[in-house]
Rosetta silent file (secondary structure, phi, psi, omega in degrees, C-alpha in Angstrom):
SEQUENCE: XXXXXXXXXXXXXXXXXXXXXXXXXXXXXXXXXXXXXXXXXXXXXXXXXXXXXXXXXXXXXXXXXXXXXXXXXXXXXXXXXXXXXXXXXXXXXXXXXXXXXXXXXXXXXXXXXXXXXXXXXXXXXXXXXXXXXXXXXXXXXXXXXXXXXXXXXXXXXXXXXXXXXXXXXXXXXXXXXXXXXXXXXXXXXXXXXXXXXXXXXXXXXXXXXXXXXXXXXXXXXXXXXXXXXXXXXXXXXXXXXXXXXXXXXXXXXXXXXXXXXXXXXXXXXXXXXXXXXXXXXXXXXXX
SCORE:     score description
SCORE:     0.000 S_00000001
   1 L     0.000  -49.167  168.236    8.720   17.525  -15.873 S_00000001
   2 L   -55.154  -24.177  167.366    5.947   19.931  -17.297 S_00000001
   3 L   -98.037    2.789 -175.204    4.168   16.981  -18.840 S_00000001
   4 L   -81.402  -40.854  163.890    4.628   15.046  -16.131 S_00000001
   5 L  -104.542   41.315  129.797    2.616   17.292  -13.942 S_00000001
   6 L   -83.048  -83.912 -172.320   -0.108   17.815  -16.406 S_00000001
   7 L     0.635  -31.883  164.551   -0.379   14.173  -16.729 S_00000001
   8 H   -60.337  -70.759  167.662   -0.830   14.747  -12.677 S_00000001
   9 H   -37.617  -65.309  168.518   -3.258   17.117  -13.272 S_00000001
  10 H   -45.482  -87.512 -144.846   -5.597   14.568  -15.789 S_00000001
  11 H   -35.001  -45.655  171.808   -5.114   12.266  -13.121 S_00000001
  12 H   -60.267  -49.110  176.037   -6.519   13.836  -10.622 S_00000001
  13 H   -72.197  -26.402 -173.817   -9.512   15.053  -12.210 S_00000001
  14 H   -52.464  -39.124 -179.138   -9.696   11.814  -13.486 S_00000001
  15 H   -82.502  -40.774  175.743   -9.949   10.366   -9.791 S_00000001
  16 H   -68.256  -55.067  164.669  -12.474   12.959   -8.448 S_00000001
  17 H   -43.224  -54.595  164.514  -14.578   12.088  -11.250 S_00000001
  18 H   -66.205  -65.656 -102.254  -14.541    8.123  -10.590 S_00000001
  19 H  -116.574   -1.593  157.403  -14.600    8.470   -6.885 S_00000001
  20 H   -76.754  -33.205 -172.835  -17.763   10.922   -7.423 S_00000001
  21 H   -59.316  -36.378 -157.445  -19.401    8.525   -9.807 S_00000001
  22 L  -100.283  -31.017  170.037  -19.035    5.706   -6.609 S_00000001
  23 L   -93.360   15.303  148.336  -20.344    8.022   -3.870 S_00000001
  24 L  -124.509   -5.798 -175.315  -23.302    9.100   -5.698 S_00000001
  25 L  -127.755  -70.732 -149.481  -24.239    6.561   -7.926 S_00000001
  26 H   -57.227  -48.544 -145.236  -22.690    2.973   -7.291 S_00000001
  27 H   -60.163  -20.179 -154.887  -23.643    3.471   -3.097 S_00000001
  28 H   -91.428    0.158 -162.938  -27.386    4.048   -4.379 S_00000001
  29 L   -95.091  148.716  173.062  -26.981    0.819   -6.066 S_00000001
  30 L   -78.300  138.915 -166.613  -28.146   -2.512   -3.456 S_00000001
  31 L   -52.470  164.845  163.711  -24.776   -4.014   -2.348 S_00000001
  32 L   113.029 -141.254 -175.803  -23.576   -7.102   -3.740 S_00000001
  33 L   -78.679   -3.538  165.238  -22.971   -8.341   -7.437 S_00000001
  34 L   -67.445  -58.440  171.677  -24.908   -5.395   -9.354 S_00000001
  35 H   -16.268  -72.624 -157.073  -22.194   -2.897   -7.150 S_00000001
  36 H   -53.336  -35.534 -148.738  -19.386   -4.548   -8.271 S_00000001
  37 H   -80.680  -57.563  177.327  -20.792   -4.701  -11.811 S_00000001
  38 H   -30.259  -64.912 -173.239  -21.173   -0.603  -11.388 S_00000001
  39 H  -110.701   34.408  170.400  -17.642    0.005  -10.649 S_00000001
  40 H   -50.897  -43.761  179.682  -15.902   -2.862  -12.689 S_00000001
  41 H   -79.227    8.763  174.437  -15.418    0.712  -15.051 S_00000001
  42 H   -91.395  -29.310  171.430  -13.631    2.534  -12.240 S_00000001
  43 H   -64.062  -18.017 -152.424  -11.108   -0.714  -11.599 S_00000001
  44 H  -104.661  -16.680 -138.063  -10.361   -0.556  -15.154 S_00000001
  45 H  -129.428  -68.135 -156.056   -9.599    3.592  -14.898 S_00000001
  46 H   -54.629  -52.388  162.110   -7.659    2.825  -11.493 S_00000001
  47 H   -36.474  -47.458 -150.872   -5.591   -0.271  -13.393 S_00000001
  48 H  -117.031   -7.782 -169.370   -4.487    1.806  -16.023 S_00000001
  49 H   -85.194  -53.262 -168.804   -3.802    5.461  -14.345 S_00000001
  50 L   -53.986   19.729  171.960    0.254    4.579  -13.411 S_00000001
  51 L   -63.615  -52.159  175.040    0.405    4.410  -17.095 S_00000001
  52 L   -15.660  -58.695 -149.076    0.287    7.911  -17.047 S_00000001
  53 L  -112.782  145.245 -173.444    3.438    8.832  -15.611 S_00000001
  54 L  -118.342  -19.154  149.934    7.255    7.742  -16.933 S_00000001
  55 L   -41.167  115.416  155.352    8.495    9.142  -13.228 S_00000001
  56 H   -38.135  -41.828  159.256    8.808    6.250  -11.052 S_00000001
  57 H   -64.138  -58.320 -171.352    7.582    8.089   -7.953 S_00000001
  58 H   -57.301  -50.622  173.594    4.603    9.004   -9.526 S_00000001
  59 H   -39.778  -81.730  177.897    4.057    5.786  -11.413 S_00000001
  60 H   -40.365  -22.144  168.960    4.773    3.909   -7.765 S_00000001
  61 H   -84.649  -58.275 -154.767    2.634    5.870   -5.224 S_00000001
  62 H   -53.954  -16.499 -172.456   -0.313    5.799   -7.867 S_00000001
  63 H   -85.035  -33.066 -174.072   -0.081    2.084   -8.362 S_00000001
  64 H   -68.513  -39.336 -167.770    0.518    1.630   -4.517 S_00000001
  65 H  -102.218  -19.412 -178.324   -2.624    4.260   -3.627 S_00000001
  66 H  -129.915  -48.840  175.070   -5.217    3.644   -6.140 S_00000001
  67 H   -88.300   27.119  165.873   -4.667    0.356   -8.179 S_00000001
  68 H  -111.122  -59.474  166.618   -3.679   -1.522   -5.823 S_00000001
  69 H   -58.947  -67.120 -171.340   -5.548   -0.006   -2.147 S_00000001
  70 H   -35.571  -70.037 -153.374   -8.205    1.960   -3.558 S_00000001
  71 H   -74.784    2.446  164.433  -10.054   -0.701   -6.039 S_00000001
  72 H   -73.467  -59.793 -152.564   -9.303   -3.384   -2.853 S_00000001
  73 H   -60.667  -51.473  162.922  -11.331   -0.911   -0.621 S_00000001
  74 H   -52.675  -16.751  146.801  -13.999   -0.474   -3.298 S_00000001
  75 H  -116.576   37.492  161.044  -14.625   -3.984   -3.727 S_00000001
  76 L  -103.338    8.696  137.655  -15.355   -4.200    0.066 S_00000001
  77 L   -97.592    6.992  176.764  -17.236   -1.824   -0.660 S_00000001
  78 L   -86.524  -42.817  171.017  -19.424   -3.154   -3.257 S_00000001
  79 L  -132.636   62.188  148.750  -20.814   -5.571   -0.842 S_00000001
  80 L    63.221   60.507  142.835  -21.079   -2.969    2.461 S_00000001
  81 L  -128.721  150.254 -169.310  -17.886   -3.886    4.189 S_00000001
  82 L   -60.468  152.618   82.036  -15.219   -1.425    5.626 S_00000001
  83 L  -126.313  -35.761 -170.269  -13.114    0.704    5.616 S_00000001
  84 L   -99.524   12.477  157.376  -15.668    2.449    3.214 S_00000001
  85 L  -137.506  146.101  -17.939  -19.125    1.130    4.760 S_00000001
  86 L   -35.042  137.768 -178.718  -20.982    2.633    6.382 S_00000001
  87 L   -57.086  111.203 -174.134  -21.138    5.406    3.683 S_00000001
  88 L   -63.598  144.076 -162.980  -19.212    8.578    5.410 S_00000001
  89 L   -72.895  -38.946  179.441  -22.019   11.409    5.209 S_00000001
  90 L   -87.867  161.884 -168.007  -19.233   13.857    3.621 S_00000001
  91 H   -97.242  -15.377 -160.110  -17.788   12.882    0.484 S_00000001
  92 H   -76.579  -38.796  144.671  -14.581   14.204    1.324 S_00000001
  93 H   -87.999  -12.579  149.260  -14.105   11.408    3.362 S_00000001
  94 H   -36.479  -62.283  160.641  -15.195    9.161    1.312 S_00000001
  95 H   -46.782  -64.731 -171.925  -12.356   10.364   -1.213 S_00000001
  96 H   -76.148  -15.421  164.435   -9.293   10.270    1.254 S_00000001
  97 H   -74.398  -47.326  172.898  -10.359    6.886    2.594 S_00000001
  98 H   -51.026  -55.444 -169.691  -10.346    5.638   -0.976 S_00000001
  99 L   -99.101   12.536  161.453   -7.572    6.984   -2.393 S_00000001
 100 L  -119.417  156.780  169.113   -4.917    6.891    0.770 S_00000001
 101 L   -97.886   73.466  153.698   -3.617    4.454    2.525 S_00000001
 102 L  -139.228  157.757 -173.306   -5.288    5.580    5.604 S_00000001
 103 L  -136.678  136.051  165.184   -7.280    4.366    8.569 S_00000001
 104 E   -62.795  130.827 -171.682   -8.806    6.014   11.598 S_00000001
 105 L   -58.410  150.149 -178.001   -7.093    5.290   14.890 S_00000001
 106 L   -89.305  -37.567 -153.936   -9.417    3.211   16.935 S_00000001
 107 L  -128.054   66.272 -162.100   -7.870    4.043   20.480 S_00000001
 108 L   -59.544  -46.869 -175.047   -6.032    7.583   19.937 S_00000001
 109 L   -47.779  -68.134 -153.201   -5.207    7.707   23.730 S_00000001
 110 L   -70.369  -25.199  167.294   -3.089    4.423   24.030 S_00000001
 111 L  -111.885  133.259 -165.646   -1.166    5.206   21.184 S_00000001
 112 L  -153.754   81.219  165.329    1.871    7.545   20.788 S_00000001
 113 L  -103.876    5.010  146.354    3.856    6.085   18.380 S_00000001
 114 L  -106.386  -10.921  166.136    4.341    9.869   17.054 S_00000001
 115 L   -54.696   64.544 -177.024    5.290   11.235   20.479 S_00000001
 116 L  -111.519  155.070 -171.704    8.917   10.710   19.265 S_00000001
 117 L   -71.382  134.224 -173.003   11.870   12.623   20.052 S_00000001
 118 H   -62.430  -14.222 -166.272   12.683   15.636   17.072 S_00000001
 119 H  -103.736    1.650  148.464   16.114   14.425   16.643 S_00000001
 120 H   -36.845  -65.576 -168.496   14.516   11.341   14.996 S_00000001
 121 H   -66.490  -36.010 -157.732   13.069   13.161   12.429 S_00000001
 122 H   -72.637   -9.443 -169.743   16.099   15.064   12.003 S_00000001
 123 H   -94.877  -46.950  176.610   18.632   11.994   11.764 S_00000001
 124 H   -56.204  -60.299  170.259   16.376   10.642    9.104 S_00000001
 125 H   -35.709  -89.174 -175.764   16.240   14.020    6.939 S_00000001
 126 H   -19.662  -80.233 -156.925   19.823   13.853    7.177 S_00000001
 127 H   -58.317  -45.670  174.522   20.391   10.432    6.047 S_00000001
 128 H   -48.712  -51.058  149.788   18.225   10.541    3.533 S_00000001
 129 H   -10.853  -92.513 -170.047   19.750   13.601    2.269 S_00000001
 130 H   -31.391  -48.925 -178.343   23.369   11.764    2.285 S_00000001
 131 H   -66.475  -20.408  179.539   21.437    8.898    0.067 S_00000001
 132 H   -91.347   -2.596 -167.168   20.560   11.107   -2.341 S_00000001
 133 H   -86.352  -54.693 -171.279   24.124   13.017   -2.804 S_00000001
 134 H   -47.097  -55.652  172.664   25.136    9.141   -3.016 S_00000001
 135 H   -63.824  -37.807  162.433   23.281    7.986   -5.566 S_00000001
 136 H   -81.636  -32.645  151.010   24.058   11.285   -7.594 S_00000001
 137 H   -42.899  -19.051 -173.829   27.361   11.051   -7.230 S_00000001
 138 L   101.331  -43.024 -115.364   27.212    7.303   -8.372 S_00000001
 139 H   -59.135  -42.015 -153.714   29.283    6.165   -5.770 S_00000001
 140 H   -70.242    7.510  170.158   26.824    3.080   -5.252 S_00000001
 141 H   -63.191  -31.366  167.473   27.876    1.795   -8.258 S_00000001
 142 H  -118.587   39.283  159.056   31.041    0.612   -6.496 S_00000001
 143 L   -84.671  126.069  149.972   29.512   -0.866   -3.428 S_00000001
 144 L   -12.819  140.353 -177.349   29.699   -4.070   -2.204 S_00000001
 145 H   -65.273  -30.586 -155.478   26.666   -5.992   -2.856 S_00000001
 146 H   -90.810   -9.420  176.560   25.756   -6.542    0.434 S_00000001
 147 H   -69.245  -37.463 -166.692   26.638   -2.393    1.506 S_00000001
 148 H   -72.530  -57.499  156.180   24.590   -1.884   -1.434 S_00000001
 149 H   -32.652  -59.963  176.010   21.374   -4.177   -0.431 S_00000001
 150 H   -60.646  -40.132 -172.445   21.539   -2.122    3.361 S_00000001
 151 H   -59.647  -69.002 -161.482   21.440    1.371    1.455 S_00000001
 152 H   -83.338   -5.686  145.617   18.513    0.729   -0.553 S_00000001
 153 H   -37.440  -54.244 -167.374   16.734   -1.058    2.390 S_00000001
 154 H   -81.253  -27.681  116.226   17.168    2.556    3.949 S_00000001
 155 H    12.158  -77.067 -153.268   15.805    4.123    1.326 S_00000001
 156 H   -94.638  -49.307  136.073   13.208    2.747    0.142 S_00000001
 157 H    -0.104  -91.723 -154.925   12.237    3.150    4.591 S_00000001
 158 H   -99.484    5.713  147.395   12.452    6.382    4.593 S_00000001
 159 H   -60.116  -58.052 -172.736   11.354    7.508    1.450 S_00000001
 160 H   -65.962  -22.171 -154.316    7.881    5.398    1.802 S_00000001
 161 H   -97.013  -20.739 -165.299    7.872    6.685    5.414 S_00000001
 162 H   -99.782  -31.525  178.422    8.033   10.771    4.663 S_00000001
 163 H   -69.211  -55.488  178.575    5.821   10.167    2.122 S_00000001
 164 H   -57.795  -35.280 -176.542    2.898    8.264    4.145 S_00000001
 165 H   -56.946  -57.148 -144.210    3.540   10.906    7.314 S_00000001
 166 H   -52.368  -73.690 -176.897    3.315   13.545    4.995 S_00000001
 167 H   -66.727   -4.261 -179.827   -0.404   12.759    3.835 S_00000001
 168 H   -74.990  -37.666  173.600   -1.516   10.646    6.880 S_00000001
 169 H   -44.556  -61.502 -164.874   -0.547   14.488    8.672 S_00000001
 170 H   -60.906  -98.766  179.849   -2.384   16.689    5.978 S_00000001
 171 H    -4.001  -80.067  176.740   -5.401   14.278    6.092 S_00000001
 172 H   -35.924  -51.835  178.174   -5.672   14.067    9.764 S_00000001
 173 H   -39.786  -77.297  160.219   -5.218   17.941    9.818 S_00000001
 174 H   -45.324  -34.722  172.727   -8.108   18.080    7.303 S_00000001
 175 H  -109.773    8.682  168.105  -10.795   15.652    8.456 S_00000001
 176 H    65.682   37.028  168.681  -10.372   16.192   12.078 S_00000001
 177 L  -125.033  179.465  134.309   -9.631   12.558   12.735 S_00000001
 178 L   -68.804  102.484  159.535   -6.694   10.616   14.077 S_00000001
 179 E   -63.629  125.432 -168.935   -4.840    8.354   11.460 S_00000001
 180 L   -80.706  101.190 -170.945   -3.621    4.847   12.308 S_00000001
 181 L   -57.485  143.903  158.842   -0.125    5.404   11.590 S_00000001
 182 L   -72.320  -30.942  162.071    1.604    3.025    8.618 S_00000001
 183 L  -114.973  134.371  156.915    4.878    2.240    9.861 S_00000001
 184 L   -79.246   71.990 -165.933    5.663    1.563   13.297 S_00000001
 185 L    24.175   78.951  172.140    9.465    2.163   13.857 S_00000001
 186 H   -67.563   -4.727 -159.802   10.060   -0.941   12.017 S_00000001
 187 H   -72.214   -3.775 -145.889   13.983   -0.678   12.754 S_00000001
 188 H  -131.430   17.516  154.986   12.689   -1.685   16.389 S_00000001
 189 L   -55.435  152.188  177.705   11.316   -5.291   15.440 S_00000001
 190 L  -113.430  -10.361  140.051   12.262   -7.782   17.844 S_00000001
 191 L  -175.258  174.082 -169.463   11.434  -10.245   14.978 S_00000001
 192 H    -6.012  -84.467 -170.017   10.027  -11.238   11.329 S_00000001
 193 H    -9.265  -68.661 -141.657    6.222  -11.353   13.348 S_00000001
 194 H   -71.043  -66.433  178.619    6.756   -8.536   14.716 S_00000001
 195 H   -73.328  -12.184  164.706    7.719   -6.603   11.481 S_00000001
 196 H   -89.968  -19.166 -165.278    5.702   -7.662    9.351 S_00000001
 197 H   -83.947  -65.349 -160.304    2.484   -7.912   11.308 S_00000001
 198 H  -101.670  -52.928  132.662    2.704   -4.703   13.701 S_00000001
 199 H    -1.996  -92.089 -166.038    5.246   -2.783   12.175 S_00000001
 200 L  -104.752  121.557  159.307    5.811   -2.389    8.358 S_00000001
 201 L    46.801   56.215 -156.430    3.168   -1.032    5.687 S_00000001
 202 L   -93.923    0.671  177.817    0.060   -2.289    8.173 S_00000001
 203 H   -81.505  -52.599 -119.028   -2.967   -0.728    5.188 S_00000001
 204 H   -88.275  -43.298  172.429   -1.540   -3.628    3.353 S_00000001
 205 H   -79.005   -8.287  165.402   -2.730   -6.908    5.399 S_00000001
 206 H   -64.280  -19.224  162.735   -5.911   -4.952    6.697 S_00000001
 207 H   -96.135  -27.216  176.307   -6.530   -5.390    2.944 S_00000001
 208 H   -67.355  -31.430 -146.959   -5.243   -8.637    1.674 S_00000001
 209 H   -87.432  -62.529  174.350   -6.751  -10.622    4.401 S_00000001
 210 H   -59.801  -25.828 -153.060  -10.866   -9.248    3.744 S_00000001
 211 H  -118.375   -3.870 -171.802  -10.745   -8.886    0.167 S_00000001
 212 H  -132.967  -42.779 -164.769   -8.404  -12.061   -1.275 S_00000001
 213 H   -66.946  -67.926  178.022   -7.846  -14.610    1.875 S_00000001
 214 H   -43.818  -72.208  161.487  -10.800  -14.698    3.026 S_00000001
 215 H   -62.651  -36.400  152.307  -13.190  -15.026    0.667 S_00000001
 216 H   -19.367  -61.624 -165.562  -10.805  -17.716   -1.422 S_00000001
 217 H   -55.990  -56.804 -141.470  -10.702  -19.806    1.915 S_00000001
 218 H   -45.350  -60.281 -170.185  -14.382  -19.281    2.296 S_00000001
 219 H   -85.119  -17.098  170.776  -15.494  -20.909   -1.083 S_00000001
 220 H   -99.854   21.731 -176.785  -13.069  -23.610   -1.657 S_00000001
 221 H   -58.146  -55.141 -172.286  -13.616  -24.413    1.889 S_00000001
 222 H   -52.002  -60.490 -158.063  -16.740  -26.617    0.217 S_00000001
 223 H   -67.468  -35.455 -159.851  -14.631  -27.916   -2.742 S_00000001
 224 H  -149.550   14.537  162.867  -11.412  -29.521   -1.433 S_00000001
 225 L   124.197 -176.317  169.123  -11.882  -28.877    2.940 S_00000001
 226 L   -84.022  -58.638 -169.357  -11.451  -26.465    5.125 S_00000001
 227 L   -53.061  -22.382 -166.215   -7.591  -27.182    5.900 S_00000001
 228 L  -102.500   -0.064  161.655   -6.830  -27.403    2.514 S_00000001
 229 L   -76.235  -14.553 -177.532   -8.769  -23.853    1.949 S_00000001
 230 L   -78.726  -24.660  177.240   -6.356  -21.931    4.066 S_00000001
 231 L   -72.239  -53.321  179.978   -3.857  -22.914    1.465 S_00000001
 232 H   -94.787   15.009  131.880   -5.489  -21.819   -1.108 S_00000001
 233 H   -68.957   59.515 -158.271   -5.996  -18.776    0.381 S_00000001
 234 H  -178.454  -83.142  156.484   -2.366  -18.467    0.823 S_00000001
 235 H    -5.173  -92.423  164.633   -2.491  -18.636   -3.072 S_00000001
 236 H   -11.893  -76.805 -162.110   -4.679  -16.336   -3.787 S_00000001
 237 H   -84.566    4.561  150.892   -2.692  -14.305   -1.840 S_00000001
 238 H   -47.269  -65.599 -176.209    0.499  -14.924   -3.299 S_00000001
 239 H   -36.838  -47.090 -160.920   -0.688  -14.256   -6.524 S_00000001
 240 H   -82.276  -27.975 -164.006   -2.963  -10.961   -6.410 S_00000001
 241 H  -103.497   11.794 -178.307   -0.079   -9.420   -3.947 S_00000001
 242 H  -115.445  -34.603 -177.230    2.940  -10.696   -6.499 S_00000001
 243 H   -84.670  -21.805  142.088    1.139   -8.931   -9.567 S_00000001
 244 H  -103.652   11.471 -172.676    1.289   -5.766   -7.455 S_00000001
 245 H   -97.162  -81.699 -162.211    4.230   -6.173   -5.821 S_00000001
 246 H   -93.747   17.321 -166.805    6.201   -6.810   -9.332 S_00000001
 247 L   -80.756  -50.038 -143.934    3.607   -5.496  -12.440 S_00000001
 248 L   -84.677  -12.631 -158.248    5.184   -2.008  -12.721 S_00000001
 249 L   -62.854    7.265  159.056    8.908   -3.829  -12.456 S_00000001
 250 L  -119.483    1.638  144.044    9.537   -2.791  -16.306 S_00000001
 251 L   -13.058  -63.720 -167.368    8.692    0.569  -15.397 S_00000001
 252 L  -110.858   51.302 -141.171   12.398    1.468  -14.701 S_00000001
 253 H   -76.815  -12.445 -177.216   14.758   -0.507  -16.473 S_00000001
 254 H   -71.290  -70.711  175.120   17.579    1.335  -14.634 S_00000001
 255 H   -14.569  -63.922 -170.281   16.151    0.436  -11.090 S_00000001
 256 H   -59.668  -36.461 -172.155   15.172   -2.850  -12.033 S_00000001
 257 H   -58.869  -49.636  170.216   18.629   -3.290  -13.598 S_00000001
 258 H   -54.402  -70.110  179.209   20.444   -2.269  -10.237 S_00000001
 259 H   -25.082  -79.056 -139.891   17.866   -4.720   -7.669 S_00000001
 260 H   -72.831  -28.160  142.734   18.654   -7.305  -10.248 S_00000001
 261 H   -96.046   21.827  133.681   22.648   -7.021   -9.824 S_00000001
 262 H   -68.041  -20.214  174.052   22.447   -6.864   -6.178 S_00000001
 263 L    40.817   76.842 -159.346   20.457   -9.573   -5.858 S_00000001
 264 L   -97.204  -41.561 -169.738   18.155   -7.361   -4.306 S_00000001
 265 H   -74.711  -33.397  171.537   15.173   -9.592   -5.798 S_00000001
 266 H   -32.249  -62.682 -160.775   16.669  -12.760   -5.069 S_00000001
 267 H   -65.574  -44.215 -145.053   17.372  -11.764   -1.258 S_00000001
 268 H  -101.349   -7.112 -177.909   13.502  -10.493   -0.891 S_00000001
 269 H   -71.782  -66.137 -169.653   11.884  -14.148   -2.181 S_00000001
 270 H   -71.189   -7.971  162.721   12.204  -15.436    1.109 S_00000001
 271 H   -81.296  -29.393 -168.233   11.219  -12.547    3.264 S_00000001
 272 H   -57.661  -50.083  149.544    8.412  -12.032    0.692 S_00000001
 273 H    -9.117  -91.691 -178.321    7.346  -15.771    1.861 S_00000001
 274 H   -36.960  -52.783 -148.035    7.195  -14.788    5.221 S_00000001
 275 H   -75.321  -38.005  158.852    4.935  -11.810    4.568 S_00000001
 276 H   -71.535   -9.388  168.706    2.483  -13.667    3.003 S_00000001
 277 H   -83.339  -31.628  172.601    2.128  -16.297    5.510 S_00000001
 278 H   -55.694  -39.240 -173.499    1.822  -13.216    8.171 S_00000001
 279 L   -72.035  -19.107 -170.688   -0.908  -11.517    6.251 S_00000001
 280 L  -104.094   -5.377  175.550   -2.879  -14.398    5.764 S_00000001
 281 L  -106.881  143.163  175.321   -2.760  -16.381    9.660 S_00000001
 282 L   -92.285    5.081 -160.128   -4.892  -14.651   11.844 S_00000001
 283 L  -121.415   16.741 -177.325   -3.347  -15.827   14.733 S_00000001
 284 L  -147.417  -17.672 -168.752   -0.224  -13.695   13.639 S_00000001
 285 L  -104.235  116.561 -148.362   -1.397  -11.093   11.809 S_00000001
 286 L  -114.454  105.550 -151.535   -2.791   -8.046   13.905 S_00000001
 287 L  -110.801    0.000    0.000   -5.373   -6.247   11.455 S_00000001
């Protein structure tokens, strides 16, 4: 554990360092394919920091918060489009917009999706709790697959969910904004649309859709049509969001080894389907 959190420690400076390097140098650079060329050595830094860490959690936020969001928002930002242009005057917001998976609410009034009743929070704490006795105890070793599959749904929920609160809170706290919460009670879809769109993990199609869909459709719009460019945006974004979705999957071999007899991965190819058709129609996808 003590090398685990220096290895934390490197990281970190490691991250202050690129993300000074992009707000003082790259922004000064004129937008477009020079930019990119500027912080091609921070994607490379970004790529490679969940190396770092043989914890899973650590490995798994960093790949989730920097290579995977962060160098999407930085190369919308390489040719002046948001989250991260206009250039925030402080750097400090610059930083926590890079490196979190957060966005300022646009309409703070209309929404109060945290006005929730305390016994929420506290029914979650609990259960989570309970999951973690479970899993130390073993017992899920002798669940049903499909008891088993339900667990680690809830899990995986409310783990990513205490975690995103935690820093969308601290953040907000710090920069005096409102944060655009990431999960929406997903337990309270009324269907797939609904949860994937509105719902569940919502930094993730405000980024696939500008930085992979789009531009894909855009240029093979010319080469092979427009209808047949939507597709291959739909590609694209299979691809780039399956190589972060699964890269770190030998990370863990115990993890992967449970998912893979539960036929946890199996069960997730077809919602995984769905998600990518949500992120990528605009007429379904609410960004």
């Amino acid at each position: 554990m003590e090398e685990e959190l220096r290895n934390l420690v490197k990281v970190c400076i490691s991250v202050l360092i690129s993300i000074s390097y992009c707000y003082y140098i790259s922004s000064k650079i004129p937008k477009g394919f020079v930019r990119l060329l500027s912080l091609l050595p921070i994607f490379i830094i970004f790529l490679l920091i969940p190396l770092f860490f043989s914890s899973l959690h650590f490995c798994a936020i960093s790949a989730f918060f920097l290579t995977w969001l962060a160098n999407f928002k930085l190369l919308l930002f390489a040719f002046d489009q948001e989250p991260l242009s206009p250039l925030p005057s402080i750097f400090s917001r610059f930083l926590c917009f890079t490196c979190f998976p957060i966005k300022t609410k646009q309409n703070p009034s209309s929404n109060r999706i945290y006005n929730k009743p305390k016994w929420v929070l506290a029914f979650k704490v609990i259960l989570f709790s309970s999951l973690l006795h479970l899993y130390g105890k073993n017992y899920h070793n002798t669940l049903p697959r499909l008891a088993f599959l339900s667990i680690f749904t809830i899990h995986v929920y409310i783990e990513l969910e205490f975690i995103l609160v935690l820093v969308g809170g601290l953040l907000s706290t710090l920069l005096g904004c409102e944060i655009e919460p990431v999960f929406n009670e997903p337990y309270l879809a009324t269907s797939f649309q609904d949860f994937w769109s509105r719902r569940w993990n919502r930094m993730v199609p405000s980024v696939l859709r500008p930085t992979i869909h789009i531009p894909v459709q855009r240029f093979t719009a010319q080469l092979i049509g427009q209808n047949a460019s939507f597709y291959a945006g739909m590609l694209a974004t299979f691809i780039v969001s399956g190589c972060n979705l699964f890269g770190d999957s030998g990370k863990e071999d115990a993890v992967v080894s449970i998912a893979t007899s539960s036929g946890l991965k199996s069960c997730g190819c077809g919602v995984y389907v769905r998600y990518v058709c949500l992120v990528v129609c605009p007429s379904t996808t609410e960004i």
